[in-house]
C-alpha positions as CSV (number, residue, x, y, z in Angstrom):
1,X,158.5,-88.7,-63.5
2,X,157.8,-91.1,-66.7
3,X,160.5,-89.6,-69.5
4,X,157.1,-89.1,-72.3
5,X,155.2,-87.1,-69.1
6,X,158.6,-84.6,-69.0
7,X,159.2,-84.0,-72.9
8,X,155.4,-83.6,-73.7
9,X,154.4,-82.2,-70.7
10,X,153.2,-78.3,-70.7
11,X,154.3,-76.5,-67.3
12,X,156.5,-73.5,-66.6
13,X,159.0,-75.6,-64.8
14,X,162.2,-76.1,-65.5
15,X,162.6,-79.8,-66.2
16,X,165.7,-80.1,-67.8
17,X,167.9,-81.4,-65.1
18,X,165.3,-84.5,-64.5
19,X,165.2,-85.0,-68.6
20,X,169.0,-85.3,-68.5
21,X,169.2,-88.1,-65.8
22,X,166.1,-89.6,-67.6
23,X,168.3,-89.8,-70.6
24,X,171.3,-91.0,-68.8
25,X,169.6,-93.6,-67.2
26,X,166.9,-94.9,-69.5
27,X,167.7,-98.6,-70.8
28,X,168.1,-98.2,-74.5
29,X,167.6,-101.9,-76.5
30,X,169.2,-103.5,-79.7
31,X,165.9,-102.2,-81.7
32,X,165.9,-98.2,-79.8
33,X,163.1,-97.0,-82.0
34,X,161.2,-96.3,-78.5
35,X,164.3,-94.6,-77.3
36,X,165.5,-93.0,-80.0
37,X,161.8,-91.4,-80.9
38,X,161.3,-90.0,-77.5
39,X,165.6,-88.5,-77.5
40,X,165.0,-87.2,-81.2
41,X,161.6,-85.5,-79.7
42,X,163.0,-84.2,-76.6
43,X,166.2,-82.4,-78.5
44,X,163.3,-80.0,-79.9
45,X,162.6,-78.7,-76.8
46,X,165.4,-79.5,-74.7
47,X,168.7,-79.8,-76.4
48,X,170.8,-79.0,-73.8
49,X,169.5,-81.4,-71.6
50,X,169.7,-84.3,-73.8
51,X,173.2,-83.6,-74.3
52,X,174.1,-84.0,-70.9
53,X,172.6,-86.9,-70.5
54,X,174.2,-88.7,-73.6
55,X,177.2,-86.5,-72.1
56,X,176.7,-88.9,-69.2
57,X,176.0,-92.4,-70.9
58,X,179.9,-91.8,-73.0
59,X,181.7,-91.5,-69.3
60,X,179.7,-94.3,-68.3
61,X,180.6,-96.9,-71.0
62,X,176.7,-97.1,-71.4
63,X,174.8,-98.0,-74.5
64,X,174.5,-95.0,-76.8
65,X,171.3,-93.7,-79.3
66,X,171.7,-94.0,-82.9
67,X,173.7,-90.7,-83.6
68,X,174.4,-89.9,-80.5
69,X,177.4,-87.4,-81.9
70,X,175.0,-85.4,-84.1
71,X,172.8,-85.1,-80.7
72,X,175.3,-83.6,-78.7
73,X,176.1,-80.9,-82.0
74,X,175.5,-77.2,-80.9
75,X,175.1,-78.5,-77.2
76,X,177.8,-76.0,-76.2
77,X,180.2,-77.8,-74.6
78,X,183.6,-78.0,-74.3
79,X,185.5,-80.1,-71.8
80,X,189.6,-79.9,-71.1
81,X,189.1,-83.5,-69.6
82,X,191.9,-86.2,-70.4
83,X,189.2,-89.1,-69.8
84,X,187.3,-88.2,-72.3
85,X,190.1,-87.2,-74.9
86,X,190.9,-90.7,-74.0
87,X,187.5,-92.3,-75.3
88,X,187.7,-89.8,-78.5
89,X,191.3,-91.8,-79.4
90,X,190.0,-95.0,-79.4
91,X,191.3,-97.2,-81.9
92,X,188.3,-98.5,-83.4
93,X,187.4,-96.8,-86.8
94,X,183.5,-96.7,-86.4
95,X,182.8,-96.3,-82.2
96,X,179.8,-93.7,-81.1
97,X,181.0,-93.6,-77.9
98,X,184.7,-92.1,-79.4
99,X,182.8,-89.6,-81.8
100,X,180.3,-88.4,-79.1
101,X,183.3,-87.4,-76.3
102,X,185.2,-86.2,-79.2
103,X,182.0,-83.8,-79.9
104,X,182.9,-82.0,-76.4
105,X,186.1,-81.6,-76.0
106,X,188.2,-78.1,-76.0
107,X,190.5,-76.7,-77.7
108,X,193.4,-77.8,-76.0
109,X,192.7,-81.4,-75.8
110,X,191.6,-81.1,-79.5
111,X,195.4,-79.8,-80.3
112,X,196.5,-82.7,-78.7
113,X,194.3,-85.1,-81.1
114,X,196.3,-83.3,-83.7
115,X,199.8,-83.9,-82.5
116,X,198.8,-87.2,-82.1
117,X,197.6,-87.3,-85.8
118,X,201.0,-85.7,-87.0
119,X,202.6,-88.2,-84.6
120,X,201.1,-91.0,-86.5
121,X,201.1,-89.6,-90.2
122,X,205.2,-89.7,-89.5
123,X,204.9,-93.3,-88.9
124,X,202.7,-94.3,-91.8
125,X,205.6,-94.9,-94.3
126,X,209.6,-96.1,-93.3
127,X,212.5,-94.7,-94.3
128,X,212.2,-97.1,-97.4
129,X,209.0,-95.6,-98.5
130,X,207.3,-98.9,-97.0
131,X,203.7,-98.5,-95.9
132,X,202.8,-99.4,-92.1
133,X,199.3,-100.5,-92.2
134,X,198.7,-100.3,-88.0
135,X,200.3,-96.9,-88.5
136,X,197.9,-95.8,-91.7
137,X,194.9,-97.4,-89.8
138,X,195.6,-94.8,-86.4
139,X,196.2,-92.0,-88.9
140,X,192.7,-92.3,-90.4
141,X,191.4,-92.9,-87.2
142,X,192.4,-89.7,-85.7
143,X,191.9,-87.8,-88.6
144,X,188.0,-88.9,-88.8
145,X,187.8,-88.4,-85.2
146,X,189.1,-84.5,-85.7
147,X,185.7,-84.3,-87.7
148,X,183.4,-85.1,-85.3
149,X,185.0,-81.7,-82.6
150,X,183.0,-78.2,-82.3
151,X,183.9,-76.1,-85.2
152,X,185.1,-73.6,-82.4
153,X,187.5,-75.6,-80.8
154,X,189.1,-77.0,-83.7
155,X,189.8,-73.1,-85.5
156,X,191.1,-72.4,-81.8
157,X,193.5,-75.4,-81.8
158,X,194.6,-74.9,-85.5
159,X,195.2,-71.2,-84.3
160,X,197.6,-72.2,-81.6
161,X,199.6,-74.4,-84.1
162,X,199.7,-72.4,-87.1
163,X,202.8,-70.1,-86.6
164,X,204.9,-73.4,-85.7
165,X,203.7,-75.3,-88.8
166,X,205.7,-76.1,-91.8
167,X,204.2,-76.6,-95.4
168,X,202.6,-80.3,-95.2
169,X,201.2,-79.4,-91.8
170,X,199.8,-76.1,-93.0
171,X,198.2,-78.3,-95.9
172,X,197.0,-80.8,-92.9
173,X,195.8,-78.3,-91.0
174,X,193.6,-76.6,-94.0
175,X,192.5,-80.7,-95.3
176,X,190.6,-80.9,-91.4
177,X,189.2,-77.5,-92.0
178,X,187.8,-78.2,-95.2
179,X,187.2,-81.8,-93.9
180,X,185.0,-81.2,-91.3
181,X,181.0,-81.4,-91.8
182,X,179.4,-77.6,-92.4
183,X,175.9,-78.7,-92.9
184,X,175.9,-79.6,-96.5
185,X,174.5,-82.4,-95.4
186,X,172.9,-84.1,-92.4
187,X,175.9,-84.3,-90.8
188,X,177.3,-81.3,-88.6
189,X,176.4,-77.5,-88.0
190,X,176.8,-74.3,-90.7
191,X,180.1,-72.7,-89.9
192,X,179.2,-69.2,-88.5
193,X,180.4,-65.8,-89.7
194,X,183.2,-66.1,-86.7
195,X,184.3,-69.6,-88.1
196,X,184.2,-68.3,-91.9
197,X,186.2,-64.5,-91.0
198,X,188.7,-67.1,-89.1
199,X,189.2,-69.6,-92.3
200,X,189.4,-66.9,-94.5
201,X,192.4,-65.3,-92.6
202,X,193.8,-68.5,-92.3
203,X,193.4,-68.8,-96.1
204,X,195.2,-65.5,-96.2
205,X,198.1,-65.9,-94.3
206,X,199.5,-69.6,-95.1
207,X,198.8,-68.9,-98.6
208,X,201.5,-65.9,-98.5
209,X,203.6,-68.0,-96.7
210,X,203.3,-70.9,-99.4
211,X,203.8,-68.9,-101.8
212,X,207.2,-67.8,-100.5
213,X,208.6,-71.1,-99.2
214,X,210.7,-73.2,-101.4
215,X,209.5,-76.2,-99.5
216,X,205.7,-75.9,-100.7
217,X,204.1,-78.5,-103.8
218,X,201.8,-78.1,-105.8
219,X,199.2,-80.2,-103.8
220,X,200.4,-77.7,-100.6
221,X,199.1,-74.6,-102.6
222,X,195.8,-76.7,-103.6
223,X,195.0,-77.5,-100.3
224,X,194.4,-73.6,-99.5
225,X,192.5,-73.4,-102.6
226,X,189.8,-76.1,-101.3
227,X,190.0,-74.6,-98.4
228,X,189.0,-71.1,-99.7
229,X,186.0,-72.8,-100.9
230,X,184.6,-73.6,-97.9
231,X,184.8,-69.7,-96.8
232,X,184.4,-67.7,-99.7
233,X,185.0,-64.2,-100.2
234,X,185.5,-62.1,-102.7
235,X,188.5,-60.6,-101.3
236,X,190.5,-63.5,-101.6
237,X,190.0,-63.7,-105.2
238,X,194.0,-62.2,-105.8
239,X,195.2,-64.4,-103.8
240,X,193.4,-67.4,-105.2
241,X,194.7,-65.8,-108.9
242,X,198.4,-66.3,-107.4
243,X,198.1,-69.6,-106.4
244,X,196.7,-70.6,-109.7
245,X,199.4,-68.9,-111.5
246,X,202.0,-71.1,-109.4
247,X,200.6,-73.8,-109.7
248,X,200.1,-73.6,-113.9
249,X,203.3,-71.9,-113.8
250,X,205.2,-75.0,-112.1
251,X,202.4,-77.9,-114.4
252,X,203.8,-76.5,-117.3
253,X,207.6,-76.5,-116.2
254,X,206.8,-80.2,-115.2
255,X,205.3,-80.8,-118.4
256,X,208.0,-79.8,-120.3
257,X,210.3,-81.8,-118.7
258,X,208.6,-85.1,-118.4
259,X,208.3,-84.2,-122.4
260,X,212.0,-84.0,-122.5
261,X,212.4,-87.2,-120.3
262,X,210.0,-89.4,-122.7
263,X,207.6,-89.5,-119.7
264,X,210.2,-92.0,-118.2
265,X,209.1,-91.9,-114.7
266,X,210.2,-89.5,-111.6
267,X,209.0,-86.4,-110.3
268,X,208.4,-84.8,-113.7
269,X,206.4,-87.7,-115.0
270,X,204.1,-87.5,-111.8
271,X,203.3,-84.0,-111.7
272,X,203.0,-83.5,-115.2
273,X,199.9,-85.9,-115.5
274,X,198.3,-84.3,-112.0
275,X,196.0,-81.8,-112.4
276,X,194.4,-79.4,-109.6
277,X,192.5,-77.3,-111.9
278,X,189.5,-78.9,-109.9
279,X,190.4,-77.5,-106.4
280,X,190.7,-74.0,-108.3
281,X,187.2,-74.4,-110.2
282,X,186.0,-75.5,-106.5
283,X,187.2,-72.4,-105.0
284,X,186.6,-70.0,-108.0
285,X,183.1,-71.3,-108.1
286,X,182.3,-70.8,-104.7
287,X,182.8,-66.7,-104.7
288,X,179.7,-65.6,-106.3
289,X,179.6,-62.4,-107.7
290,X,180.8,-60.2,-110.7
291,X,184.7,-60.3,-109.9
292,X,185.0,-63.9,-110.0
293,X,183.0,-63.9,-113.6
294,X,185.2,-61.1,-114.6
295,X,188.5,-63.2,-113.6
296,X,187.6,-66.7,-115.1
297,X,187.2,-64.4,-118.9
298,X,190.8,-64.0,-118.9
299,X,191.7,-67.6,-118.4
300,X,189.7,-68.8,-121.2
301,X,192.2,-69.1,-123.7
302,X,194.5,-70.8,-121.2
303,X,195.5,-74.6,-122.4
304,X,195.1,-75.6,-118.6
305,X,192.3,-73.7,-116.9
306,X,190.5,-72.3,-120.0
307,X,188.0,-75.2,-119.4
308,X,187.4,-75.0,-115.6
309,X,187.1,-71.4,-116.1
310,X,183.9,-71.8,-118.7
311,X,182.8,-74.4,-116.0
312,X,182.9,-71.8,-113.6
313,X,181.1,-69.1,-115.8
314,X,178.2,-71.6,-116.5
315,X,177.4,-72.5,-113.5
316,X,177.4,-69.1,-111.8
317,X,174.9,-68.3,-114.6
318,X,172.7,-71.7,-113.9
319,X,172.9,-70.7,-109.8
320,X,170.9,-67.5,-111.1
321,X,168.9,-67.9,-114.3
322,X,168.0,-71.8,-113.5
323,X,165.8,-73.9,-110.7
324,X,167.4,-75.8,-108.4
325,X,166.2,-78.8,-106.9
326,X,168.6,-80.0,-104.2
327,X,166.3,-82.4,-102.5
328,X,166.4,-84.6,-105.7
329,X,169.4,-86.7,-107.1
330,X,169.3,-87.3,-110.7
331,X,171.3,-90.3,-112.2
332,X,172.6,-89.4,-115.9
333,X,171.4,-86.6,-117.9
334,X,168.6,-84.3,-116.9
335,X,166.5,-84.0,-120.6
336,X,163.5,-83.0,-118.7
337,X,163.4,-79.2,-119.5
338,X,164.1,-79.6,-123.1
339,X,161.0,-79.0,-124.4
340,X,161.0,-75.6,-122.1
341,X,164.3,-74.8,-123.7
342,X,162.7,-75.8,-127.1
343,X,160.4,-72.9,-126.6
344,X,161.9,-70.7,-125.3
345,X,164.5,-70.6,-128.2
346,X,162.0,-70.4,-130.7
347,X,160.8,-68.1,-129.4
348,X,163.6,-65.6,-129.4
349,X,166.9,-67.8,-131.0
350,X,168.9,-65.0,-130.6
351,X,168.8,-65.0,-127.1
352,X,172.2,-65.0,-125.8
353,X,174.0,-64.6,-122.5
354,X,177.1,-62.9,-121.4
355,X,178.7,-66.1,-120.6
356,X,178.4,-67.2,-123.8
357,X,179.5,-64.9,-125.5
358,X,182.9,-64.5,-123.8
359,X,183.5,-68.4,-124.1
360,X,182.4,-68.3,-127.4
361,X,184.7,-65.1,-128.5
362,X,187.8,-67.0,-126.9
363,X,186.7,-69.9,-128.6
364,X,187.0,-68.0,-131.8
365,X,190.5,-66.7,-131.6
366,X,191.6,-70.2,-131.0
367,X,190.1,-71.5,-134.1
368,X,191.9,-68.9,-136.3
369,X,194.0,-69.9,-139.3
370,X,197.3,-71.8,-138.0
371,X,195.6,-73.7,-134.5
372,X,197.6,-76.7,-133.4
373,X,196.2,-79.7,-132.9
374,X,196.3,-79.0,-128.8
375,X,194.5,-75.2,-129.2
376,X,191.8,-77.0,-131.3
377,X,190.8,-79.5,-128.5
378,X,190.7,-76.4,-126.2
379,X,188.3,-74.5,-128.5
380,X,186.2,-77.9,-128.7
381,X,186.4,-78.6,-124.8
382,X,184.8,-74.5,-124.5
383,X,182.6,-75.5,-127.4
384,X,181.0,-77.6,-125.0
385,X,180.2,-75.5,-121.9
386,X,178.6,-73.1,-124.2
387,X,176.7,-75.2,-126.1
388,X,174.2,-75.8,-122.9
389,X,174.3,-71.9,-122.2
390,X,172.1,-69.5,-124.3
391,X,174.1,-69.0,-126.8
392,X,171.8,-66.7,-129.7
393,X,172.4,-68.3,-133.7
394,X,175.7,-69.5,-133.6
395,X,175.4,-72.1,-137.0
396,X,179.1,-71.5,-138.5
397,X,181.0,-71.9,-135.5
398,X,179.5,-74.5,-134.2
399,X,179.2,-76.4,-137.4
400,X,183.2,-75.5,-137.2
401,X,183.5,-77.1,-133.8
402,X,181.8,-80.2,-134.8
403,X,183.9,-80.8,-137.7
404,X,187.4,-80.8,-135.6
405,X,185.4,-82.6,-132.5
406,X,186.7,-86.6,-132.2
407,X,184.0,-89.1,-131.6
408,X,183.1,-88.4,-127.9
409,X,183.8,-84.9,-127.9
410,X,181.6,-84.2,-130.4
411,X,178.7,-86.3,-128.8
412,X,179.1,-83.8,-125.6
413,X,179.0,-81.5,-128.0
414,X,175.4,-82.2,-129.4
415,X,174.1,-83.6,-126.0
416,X,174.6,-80.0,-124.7
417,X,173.1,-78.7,-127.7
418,X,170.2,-80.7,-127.2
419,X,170.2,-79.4,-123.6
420,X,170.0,-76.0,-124.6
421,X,167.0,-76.3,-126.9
422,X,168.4,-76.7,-130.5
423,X,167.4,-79.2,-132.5
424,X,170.1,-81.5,-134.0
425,X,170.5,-83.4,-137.3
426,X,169.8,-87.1,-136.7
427,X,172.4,-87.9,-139.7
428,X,175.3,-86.6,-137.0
429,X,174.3,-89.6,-134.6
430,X,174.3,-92.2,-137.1
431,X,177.7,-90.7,-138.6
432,X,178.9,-90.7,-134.7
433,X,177.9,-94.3,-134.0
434,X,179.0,-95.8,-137.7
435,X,182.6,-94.5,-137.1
436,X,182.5,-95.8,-133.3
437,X,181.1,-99.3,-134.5
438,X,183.9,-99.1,-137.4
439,X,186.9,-98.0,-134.2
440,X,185.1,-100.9,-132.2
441,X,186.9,-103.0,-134.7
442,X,190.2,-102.7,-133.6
443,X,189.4,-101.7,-130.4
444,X,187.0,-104.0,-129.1
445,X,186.7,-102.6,-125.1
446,X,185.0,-99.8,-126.9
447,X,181.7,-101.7,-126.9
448,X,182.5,-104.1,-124.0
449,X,182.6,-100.7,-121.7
450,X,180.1,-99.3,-123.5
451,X,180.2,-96.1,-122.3
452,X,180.8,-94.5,-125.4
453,X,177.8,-96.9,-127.0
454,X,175.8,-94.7,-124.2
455,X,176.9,-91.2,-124.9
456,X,176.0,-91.6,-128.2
457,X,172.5,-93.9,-127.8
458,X,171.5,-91.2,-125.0
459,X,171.0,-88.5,-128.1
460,X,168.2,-91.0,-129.3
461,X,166.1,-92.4,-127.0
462,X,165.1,-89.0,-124.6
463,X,164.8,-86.9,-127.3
464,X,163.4,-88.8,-130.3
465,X,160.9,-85.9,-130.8
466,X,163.7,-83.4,-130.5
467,X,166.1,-84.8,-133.4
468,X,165.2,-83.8,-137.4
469,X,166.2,-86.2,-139.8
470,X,163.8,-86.6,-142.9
471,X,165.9,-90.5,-142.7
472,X,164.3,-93.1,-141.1
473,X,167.1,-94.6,-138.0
């Protein structure tokens, strides 16, 4: 039977087993659109059958369909089968054929692709700290080819291996979890409720035992912070709170001592200018819900994660008060709603939101009489976040803020005003540029990078209409 007659055809019979040999069979060309169409079409319908039949072109060395690997995804199978684990550790970076066998394989051959990628990691560097770049090459190899495997079978092999594993491969074993495609994109499948109630244990249980080995870094802890974010639950929330604590508790120790050292190199030197407020912020963010907005409050007036905290409380509030349009990337700054924000202000200025008003109450206790120079950035870098929230009539304090901003702070400062509906004073862009032009000098890679020459332009040219000045610019 012709391959179009069996995927368009409309009869009771079961025609999956004669689609599947179709598909394993069927000469597929440099071009494929012909091929491809008629597999993408036939996946619809039958996407069992189509993946044994690519199933059958990868043991057969035969030419494969564009994407072969994302084909295969949620076929269901998993195969303890050292032929195929030996396809999925080919040594070529980018090879279909690898990805789609690595798709199917179970979880014990799928343990063995990770001894092999601890195997290799051990090799990467020599005793001398010299980097082997076969060894680095086979590492990543692996590693990408661990993120092409079912979800299932990968939990299942990180499960067997977890009890056994020290701190770098606990940190390993979370980077391939958090790694591995869950349908943020076109690549790879949602993880289910099973998957996320595993992670989420796992999350549990090697962050306790981080936590309590003297072996563990500061990037070990991180790792299970990303990794929360890719299962989030509210429950983990105290957990995430100790490993933030560690982890500012052990940057400020590091801090102090690179201070001590003159920043002379070493261990100190390195940690003290690493941050992993991010991974936090990631993981933080991640857990909807009032505990988490409750939580980042207190770390407002924190040096090191009063910032990524605010970032945290704004966006929860944008995921629920503002539209989102994922299907559309926008390069630079968004101005489009301004006029909406415009009215909306003046229609009621003294809107505010909760958000705001927490960032903006830490932000005033930082300001007080006596703030060093350090606390004052701080208060500035808040400023900023909750400028582009709702914020009600806020004039004094954020003239105040202003004032101590430096140049490019304080252009954030009024772009996010802007963003938020209030109108600015045009005189406080012409002050901005003057004293960059005037820096630009002495310090002439201001204007050939030019990024600062855009921050500060990018008040102008959206928002003409939105700037008062009664000065021509």
């Amino acid at each position: 039977m012709a391959p179009g007659t069996i995927v368009y055809a409309h009869v009771d019979k079961d025609l999956s087993a004669e689609l599947a040999t179709v598909i394993a069979e069927m000469e597929i060309d440099k071009k494929q659109e012909g091929a491809v169409n008629l597999i993408y079409d036939a996946q619809k319908r039958f996407p069992r059958a189509v993946a044994d039949g690519i199933l059958r072109r990868v043991r057969e060395g035969r030419t494969l369909p564009y994407r072969a690997p994302e084909l295969m995804a949620g076929s269901g199978f998993a195969f303890e089968d050292d032929a195929l684990l030996n396809i999925a550790l080919e040594p070529c970076r980018f090879d279909d054929r690898a990805n789609a066998a690595a798709s199917v394989l179970g979880p014990h051959l799928v343990g063995r692709m990770i001894d092999r990628m601890f195997e290799a990691k051990k090799l990467v560097r020599d005793p001398d700290g010299k980097y082997d770049k076969a060894a680095g090459d086979r590492y990543y190899v692996i590693q990408g080819r661990i993120g092409q495997v079912q979800i299932t079978s990968l939990l299942a092999a990180i499960a067997a291996r977890s009890a056994q594993a020290d701190s770098q491969e606990l940190a390993d074993l979370a980077d391939l979890i958090s790694r591995h495609p869950d349908g943020e994109n076109d690549h790879g499948q949602p993880f289910d409720a099973a998957a996320l109630t595993t992670i989420a244990g796992f999350v549990e249980d090697w962050a306790n035992r981080l936590l309590s080995s003297r072996e563990a870094t500061r990037v070990h802890l991180a790792s299970i912070a990303t990794l929360a974010s890719h299962a989030p639950d509210a429950r983990l929330l105290p957990l995430l709170r100790r490993l933030l604590d560690e982890d500012l508790r052990r940057w400020r120790a590091f801090k102090d001592q690179a201070r001590a050292d003159q920043y002379r190199g070493g261990t100190a030197t390195d940690e003290a200018r690493m941050s992993w407020t991010l991974q936090y912020q990631w993981a933080f963010n991640a857990i909807r819900g009032p505990e988490t907005r409750e939580l980042m409050r207190e770390y407002l007036s924190d040096e090191e994660f009063g910032q990524p905290a605010a970032l945290v409380l704004a966006e929860q509030w944008r995921a629920v008060n503002e539209p989102s349009d994922n299907k559309h990337w926008r390069i630079g700054v968004d101005f489009s709603r301004v006029k909406e924000k415009r009215a909306v202000r003046a229609a009621s200025p003294a809107a505010t939101s909760a958000e705001a008003e927490a960032i903006f109450s830490a932000i005033e206790s930082l300001i007080a009489d006596e703030a060093t120079e350090e606390t004052k950035k701080h208060a500035v870098a808040l400023g900023i976040v909750a400028a582009q929230l709702p914020h009600g009539e806020r004039d004094a304090i954020i003239n105040k803020l202003l004032s101590l901003a430096t140049r490019r702070p304080r252009a954030a400062l009024l772009q996010n005003l802007i963003l938020s509906g209030e109108i600015i004073d045009i005189e406080m862009v012409r002050q901005g540029l003057a004293e960059m032009f005037e820096a630009a000098k002495q310090q002439s890679w201001i204007l050939s990078e030019g990024y600062e020459l855009k921050e500060w332009l990018r008040l102008l040219f959206p928002t003409k209409s939105f700037l008062q000045s009664s000065i021509g610019f």
